[in-house]
C-alpha positions in Angstrom: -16.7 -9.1 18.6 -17.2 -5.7 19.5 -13.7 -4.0 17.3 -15.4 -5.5 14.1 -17.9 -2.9 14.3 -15.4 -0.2 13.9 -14.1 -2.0 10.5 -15.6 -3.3 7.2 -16.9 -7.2 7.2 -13.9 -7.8 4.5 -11.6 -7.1 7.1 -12.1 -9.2 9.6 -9.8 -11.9 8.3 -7.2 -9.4 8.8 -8.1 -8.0 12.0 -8.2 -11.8 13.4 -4.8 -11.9 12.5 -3.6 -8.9 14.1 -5.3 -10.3 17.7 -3.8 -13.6 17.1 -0.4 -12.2 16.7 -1.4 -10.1 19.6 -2.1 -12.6 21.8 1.2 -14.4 20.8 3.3 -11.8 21.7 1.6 -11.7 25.3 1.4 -15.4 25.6 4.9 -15.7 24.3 6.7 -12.4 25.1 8.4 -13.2 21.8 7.9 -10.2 18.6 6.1 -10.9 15.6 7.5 -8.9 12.2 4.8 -8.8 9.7 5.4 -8.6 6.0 4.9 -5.9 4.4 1.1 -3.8 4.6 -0.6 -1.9 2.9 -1.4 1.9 4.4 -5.1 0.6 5.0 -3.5 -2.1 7.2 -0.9 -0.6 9.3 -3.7 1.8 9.9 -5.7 -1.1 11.6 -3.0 -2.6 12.8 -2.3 0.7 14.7 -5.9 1.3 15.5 -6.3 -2.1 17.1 -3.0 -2.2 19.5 -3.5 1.5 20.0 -1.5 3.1 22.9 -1.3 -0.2 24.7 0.8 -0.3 27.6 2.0 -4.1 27.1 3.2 -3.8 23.4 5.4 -1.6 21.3 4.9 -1.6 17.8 7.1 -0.4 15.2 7.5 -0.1 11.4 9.6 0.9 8.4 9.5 0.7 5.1 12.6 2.6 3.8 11.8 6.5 4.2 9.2 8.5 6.5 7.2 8.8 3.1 6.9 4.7 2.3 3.6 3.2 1.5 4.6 -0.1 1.9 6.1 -1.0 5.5 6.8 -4.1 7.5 5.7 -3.9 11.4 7.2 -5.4 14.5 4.9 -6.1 17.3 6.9 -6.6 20.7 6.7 -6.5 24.7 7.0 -2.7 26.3 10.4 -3.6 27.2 12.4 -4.2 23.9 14.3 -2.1 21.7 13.9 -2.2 17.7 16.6 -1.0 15.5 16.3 -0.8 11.7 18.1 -4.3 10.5 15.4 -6.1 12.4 12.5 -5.2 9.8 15.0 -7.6 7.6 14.2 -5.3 5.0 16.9 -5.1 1.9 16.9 -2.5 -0.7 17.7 -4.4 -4.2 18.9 -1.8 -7.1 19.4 -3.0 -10.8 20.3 -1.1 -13.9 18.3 -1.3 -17.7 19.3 0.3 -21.0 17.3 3.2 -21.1 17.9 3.7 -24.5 16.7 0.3 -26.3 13.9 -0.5 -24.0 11.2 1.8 -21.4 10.3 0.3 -18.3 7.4 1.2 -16.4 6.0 0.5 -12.3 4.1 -2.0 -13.9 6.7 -4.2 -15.9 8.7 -4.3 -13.1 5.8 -5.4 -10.8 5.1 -7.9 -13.3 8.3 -9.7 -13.8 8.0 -10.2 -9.9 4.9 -11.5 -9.9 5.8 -13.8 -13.1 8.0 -15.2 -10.7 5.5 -16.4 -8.1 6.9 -13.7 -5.1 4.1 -12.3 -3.2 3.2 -8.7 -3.3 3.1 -8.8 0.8 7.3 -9.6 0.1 7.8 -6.4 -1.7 8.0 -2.8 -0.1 7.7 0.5 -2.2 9.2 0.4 -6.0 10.8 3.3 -7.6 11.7 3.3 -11.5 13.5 5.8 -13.2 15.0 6.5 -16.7 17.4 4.1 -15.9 17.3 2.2 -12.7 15.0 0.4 -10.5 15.0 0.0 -6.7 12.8 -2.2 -4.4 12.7 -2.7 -0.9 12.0 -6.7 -0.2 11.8 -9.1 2.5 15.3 -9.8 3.3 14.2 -13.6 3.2 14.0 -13.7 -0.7 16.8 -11.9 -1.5 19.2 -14.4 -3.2 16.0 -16.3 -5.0 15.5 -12.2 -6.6 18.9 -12.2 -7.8 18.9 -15.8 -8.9 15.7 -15.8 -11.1 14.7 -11.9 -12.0 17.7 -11.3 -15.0 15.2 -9.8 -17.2 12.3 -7.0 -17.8 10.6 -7.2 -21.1 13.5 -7.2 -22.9 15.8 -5.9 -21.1 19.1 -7.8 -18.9 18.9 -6.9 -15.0 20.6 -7.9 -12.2 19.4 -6.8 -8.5 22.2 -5.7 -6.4 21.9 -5.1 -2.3 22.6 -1.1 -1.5 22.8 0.4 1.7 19.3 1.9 2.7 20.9 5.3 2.5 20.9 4.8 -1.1 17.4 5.2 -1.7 16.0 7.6 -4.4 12.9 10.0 -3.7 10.0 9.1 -4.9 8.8 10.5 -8.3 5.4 10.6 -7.3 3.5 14.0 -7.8 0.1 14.4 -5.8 -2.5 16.9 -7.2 -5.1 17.7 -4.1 -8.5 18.9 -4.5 -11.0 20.4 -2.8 -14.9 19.4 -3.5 -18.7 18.2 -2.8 -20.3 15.1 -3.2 -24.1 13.7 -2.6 -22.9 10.8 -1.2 -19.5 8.5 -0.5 -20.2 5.9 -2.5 -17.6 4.4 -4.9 -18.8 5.6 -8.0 -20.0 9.0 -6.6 -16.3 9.5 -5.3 -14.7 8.3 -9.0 -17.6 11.0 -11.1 -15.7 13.5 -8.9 -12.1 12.5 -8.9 -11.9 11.1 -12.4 -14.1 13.4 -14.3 -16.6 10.6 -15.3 -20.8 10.1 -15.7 -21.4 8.0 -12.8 -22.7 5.7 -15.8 -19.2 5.4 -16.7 -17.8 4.9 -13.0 -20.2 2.2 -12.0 -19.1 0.2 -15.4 -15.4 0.4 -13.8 -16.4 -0.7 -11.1 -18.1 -3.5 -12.0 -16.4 -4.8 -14.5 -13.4 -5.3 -11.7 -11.5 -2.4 -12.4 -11.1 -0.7 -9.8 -9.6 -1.1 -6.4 -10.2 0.6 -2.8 -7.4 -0.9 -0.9 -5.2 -2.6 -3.4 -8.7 -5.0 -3.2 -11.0 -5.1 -5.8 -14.4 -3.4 -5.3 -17.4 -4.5 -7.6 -20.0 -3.0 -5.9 -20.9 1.1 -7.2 -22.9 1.7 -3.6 -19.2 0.7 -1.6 -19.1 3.5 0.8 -15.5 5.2 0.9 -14.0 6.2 4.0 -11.4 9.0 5.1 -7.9 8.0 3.7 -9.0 5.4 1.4 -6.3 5.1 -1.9 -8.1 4.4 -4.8 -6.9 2.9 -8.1 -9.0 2.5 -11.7 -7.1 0.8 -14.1 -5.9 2.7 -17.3 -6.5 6.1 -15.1 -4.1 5.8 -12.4 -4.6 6.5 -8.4 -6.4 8.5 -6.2 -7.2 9.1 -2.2 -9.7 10.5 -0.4 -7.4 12.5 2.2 -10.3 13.7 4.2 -14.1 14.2 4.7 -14.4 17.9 6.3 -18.4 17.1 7.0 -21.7 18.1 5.3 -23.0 21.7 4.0 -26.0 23.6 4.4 -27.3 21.8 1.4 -26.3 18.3 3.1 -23.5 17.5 0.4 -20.3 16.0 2.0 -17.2 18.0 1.9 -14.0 16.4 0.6 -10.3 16.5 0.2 -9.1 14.5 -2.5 -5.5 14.0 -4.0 -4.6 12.1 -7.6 -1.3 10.6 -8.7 -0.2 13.1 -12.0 
């Protein structure tokens, strides 16, 4: 098909997705509320229905800001309000004192429990409390079988949205110029490394474009792609501002303090 071109060949299983629930929202005139996407696939979510006159498409994921957002596909004609996302904010409190919890345990313990990532929103962790937006739908299962991080006691309560912390999350942008955008020309310049070293990441399966793992050094990165190496945190390349006299790309790039 002709929209595949526009897309990389891993994501067509996602794109065929997004036309089949397409098509069953024009066959059906019934709306489809995805779990929750990643930026990269709201983006092609969005790209794909585009300004189409036939379909409205909505999404949230807690705050203007969120990374993580469930989307409603429907006919022209409906109206969307917030409590259809069926999205519930859970908020627990640990012992900051005896035991340090980080994004990562608290991703963990969730996963340890079989829930799928695509069931979880954003996740905020602070000296003392945690908050997660999940799919309404696995609410009382959360509160049932998550009663303990590591080693300390939790137990997820429901909060009203309006209850929702800012994120933590400082972003340092940067300016620069590059020979090439591929993945381990990219990492040399965000992360400081030899490209030696960034290829190694790469292919030894620790790093992600995507929140999917990338094993290949010559991956070519493209405008807004978030980036993740394990042990050196995240990254995104905001923007590609075109080449120089010297034929070097120009780039915008931001990293998670």
């Amino acid at each position: 098909m002709e929209i595949y071109q526009h897309f990389r060949k891993e994501e067509q299983p996602f794109i065929d997705q997004v036309l089949s629930w397409q098509e069953d929202v024009e066959r059906m005139y019934q709306r489809k509320l995805t779990d929750f996407l990643d930026p990269r696939q709201q983006k092609i979510f969005s790209t794909i229905i585009g300004n189409h006159d036939d379909f409205l498409l909505r999404d949230y994921g807690g705050t203007s800001t969120a990374e993580r957002k469930r989307m409603i596909l429907a006919p022209y004609y409906e109206e969307i309000e917030t409590d259809d996302f069926q999205v519930t904010l859970l908020e627990a409190k640990y012992p900051s004192k005896f035991v340090t919890l980080e994004h990562k345990d608290v991703l963990g313990a969730f996963m340890s429990l079989g829930v799928k990532r695509s069931k979880l929103g954003d996740l905020i962790v602070t000296e003392d409390t945690i908050q997660i937006l999940v799919a309404s739908e696995i609410v009382t299962y959360v509160q049932m079988n998550l009663t303990g991080i590591k080693k300390a006691g939790v137990q997820f309560e429901e909060k009203p949205h309006e209850h929702l912390l800012e994120s933590t999350e400082e972003w340092s942008e940067s300016t620069g110029t590059v020979a090439s955008l591929r993945l381990d020309i990219i990492l040399k310049e965000i992360y400081n490394l030899s490209r030696q070293k960034a290829s190694l990441y790469i292919e030894k399966g620790l790093v992600k474009v995507n929140f999917q793992t990338v094993d290949n050094p010559a991956f070519l990165l493209e405008e807004g792609d978030m980036i993740s190496v394990r042990g050196k945190g995240r990254s995104q390349l905001n923007s590609i501002e075109g080449k120089t006299k010297k034929e070097k790309w120009r780039i915008v790039t931001s990293q998670l303090k």
